[in-house]
C-alpha positions as CSV (number, residue, x, y, z in Angstrom):
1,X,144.8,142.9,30.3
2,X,141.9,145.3,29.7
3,X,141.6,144.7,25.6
4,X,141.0,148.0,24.7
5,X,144.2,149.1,25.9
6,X,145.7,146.0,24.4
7,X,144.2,147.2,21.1
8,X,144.9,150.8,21.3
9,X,148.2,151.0,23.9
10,X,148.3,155.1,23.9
11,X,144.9,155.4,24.9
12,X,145.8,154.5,28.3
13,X,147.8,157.6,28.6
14,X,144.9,160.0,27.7
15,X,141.9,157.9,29.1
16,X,142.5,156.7,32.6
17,X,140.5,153.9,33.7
18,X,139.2,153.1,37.4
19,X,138.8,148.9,37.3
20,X,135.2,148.2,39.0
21,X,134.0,145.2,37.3
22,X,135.0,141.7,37.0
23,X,135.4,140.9,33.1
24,X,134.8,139.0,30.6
25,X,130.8,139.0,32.0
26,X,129.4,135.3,31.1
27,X,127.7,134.6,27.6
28,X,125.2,131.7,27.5
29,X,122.6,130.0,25.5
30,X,118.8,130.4,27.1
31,X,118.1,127.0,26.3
32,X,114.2,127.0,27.1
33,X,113.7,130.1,25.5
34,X,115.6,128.6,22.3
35,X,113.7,125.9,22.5
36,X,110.5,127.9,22.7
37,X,111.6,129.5,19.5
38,X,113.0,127.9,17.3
39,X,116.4,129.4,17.4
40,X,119.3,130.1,19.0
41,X,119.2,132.8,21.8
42,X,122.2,133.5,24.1
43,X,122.3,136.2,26.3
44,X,125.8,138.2,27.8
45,X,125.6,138.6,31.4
46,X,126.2,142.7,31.7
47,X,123.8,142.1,35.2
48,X,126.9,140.7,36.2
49,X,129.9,143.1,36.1
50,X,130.2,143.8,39.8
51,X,129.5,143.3,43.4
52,X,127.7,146.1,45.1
53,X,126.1,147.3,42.0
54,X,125.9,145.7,38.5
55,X,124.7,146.1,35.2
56,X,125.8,148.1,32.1
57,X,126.9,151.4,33.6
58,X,130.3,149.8,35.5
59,X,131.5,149.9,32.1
60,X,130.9,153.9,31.4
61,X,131.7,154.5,35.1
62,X,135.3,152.9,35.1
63,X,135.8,156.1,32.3
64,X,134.1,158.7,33.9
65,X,135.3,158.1,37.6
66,X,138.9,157.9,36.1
67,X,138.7,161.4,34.2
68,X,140.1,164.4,36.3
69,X,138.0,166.9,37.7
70,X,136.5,168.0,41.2
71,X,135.8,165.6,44.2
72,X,131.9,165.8,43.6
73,X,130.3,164.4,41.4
74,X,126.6,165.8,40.7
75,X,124.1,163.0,38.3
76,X,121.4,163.9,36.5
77,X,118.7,160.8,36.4
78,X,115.4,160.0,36.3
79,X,114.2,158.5,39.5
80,X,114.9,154.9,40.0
81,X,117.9,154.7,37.4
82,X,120.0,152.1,38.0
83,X,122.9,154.7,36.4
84,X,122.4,157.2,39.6
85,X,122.6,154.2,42.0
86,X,125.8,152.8,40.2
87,X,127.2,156.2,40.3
88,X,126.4,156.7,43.9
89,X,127.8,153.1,44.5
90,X,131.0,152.9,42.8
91,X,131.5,156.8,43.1
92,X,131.5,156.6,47.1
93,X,134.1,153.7,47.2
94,X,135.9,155.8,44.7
95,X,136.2,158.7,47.8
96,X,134.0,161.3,45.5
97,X,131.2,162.7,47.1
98,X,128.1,162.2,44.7
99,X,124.9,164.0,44.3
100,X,122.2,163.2,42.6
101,X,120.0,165.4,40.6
102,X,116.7,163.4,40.5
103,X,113.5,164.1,38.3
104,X,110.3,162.2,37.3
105,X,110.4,161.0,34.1
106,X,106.4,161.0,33.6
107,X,106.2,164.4,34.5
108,X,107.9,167.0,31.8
109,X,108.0,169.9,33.6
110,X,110.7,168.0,35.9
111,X,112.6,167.3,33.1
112,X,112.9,170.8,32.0
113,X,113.8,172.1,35.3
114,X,117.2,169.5,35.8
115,X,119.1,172.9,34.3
116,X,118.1,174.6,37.6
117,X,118.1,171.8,40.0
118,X,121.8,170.9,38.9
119,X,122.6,175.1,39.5
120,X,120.3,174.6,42.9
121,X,122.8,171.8,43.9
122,X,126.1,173.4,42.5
123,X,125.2,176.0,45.1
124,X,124.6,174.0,47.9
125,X,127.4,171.5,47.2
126,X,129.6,173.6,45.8
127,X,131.6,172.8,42.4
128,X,131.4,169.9,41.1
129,X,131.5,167.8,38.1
130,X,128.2,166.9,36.1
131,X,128.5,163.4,34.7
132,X,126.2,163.0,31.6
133,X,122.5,161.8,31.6
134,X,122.5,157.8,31.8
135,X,126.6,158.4,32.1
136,X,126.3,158.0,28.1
137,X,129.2,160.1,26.3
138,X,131.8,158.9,24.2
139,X,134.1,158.4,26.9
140,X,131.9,156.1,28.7
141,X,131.0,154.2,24.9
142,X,134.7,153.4,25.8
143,X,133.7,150.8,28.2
144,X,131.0,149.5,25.7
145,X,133.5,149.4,22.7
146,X,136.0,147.1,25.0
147,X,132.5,144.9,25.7
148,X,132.3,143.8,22.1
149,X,135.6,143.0,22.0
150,X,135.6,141.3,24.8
151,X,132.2,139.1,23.1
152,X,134.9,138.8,20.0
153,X,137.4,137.1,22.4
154,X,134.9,134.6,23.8
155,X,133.4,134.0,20.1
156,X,137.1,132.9,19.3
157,X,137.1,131.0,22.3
158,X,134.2,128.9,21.2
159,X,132.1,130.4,24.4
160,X,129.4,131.4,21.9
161,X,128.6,131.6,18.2
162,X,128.6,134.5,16.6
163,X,125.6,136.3,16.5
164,X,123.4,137.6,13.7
165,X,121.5,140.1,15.5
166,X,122.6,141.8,18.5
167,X,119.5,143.5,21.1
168,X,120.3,146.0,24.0
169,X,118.2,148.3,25.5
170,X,118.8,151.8,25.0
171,X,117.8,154.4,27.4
172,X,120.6,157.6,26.5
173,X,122.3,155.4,24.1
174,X,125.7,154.8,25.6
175,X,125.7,151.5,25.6
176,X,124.1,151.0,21.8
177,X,127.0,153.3,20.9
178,X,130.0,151.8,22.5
179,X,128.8,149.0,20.8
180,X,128.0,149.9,17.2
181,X,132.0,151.3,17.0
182,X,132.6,147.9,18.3
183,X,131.3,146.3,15.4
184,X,132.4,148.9,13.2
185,X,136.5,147.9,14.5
186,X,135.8,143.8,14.7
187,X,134.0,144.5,10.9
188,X,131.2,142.1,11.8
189,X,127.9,141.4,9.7
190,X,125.6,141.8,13.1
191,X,122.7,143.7,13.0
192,X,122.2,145.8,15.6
193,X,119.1,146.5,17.4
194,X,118.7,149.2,19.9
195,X,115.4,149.0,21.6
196,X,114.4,152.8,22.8
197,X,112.5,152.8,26.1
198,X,113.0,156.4,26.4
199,X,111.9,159.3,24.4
200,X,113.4,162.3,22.2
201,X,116.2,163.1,21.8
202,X,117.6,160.0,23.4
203,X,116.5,157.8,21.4
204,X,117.5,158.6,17.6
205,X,119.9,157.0,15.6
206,X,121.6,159.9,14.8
207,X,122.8,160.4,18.7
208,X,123.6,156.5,19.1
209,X,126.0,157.0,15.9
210,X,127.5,160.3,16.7
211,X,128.6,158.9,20.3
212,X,130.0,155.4,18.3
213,X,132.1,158.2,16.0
214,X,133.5,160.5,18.4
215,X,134.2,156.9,20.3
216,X,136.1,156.3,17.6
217,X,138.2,159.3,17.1
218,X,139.2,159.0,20.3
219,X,140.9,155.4,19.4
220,X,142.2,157.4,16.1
221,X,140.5,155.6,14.2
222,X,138.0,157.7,11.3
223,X,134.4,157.3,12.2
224,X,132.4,153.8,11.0
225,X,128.8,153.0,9.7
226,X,129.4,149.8,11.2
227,X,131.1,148.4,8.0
228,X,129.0,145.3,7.4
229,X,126.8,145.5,10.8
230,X,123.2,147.8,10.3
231,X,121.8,149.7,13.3
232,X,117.9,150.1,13.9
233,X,116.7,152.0,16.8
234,X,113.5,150.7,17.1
235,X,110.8,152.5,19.5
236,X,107.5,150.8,19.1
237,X,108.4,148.2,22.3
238,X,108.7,151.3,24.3
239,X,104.8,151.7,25.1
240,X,103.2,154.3,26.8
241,X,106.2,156.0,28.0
242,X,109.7,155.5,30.2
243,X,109.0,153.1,33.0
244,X,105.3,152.2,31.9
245,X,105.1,148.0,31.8
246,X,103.7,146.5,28.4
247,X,102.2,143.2,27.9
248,X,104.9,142.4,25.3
249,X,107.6,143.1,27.9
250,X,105.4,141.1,30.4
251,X,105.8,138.1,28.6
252,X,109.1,138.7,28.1
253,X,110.1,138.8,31.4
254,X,108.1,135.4,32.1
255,X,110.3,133.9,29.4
256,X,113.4,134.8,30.3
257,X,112.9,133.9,34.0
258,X,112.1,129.6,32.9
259,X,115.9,130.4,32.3
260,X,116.8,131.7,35.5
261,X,116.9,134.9,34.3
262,X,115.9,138.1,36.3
263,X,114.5,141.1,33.9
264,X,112.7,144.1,34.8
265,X,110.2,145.9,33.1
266,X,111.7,149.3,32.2
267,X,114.4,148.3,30.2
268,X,115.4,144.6,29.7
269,X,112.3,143.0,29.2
270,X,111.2,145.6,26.2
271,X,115.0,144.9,24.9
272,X,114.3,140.8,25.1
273,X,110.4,141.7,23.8
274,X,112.4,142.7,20.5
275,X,114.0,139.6,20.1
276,X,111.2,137.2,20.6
277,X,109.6,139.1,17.8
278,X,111.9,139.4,15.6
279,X,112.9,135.4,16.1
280,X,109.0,134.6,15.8
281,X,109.3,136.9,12.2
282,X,111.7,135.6,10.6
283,X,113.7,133.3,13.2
284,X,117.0,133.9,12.3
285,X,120.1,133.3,14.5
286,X,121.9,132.9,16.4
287,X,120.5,135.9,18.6
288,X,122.4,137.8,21.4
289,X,120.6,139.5,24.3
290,X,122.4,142.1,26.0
291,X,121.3,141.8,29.8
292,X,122.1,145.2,31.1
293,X,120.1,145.4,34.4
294,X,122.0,144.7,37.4
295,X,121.1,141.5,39.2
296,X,119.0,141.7,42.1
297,X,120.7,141.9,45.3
298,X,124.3,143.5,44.1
């Protein structure tokens, strides 16, 4: 049984989901990077959700293929996201015909001209249905809330602990909003911590809090500052831009692989950069890293 629909039986009849992932995703400790500092780290296993193509947009996409509209399906992305190639993926076995609408992040004027390239390809593809950037909306924080829950589950389980401080990284902030109004529903003391590896506007508090409200509306439920949980958006691990490696996120990735864990360097390995920071700070715990990249090879 999915658990947001367990939670919230009439959404089901005005938010149709498409099941593409296999859930719960795994949660584990990192034992040599615990070890290493000094506190308990565990990481939940988003790289895992599906065959084909993993990582944290299944969730979103399970929403966004299931909503009604035309057969095409155009995507707006920067080149090499991981969200146009999920799309593509799980859109095709879906029977929609998906296009996307690709620009290069470093270079602004291709950013400003996704307005006419999405016209350009309505044109030659005729209509179609524009999924939002990253496929982050509040429909697709759906996905995201049910995550948390899912965490809550294995917490009760005894899978995990817990955690104290939550990090994710947060490209259009989908996925640090579908989890923020999960907090704000399970009423947990968790901070948190979204680590930007884009730039304005996507990576302000304000829009990760406005998706985990209207999230939240949608469930009928008013919107939430988290109750006990804090959020912080924090950008300094982002470096010189989207997609540009840093040393921090270097190391990061060494870490994590002495656990068998495969990062890469525009997203996950900033978001685990965080923690090892904030552990070497202040080392409290337990920690939670959300693995959203997909694994290599699915």
């Amino acid at each position: 049984m999915f658990l947001l629909f367990e939670r919230f039986p009439e959404l089901a009849a005005r938010a149709r989901r498409v099941p593409l992932g296999r859930f719960p995703t795994p949660v584990h400790r990192l034992e040599r990077l615990s070890r290493r500092l000094g506190v308990e780290v565990w990481v939940k296993r988003e790289d895992r959700t599906a065959d084909g193509c993993g990582g944290n947009k299944v969730r979103g996409l399970e929403f966004l293929l299931g909503a009604p509209g035309p057969a095409t399906l155009l995507v707006p992305a920067v080149s090499g996201s991981h969200h146009a190639r999920a799309a593509s993926v799980h859109g095709a076995a879906q029977g929609f015909r998906v296009v996307p609408v690709l620009f290069d992040a470093a270079r602004p004027a291709h950013a400003l001209a996704v307005p006419f390239r999405l016209l350009a390809a309505r044109l030659r593809n005729g209509p179609g249905r524009v999924l939002p950037p990253g496929g982050s909306s509040a429909l697709a924080a759906l996905g995201h809330v049910n995550a948390m829950l899912e965490l809550a589950a294995q917490v009760e389980r005894g899978d995990a602990p817990r955690p104290r401080a939550v990090f994710v990284a947060s490209g259009t902030g989908g996925t640090a909003g579908g989890l923020w109004a999960g907090l704000g529903l399970l009423g947990w003391d968790v901070a948190l911590h979204a680590i930007a590896v884009s730039a304005w506007p996507f990576d302000s508090a304000a829009r990760v809090r406005r998706m985990a409200e209207e999230a939240l509306r949608m469930l009928g439920r008013p919107p939430t500052r988290g109750a006990g949980a804090s959020l912080l958006v924090t950008r300094r691990f982002r470096g010189p831009g989207y997609g540009r490696p840093t040393p921090e996120a270097e190391d990061a990735l060494a870490l994590a692989s002495e656990d068998g864990l495969a990062l890469e360097l525009t997203y996950t390995a900033k978001a685990l950069a965080a923690l090892v920071a904030a552990a070497r700070a202040v080392a409290p715990g337990p920690l939670l890293f959300w693995h959203t990249a997909p694994a290599p090879g699915s």
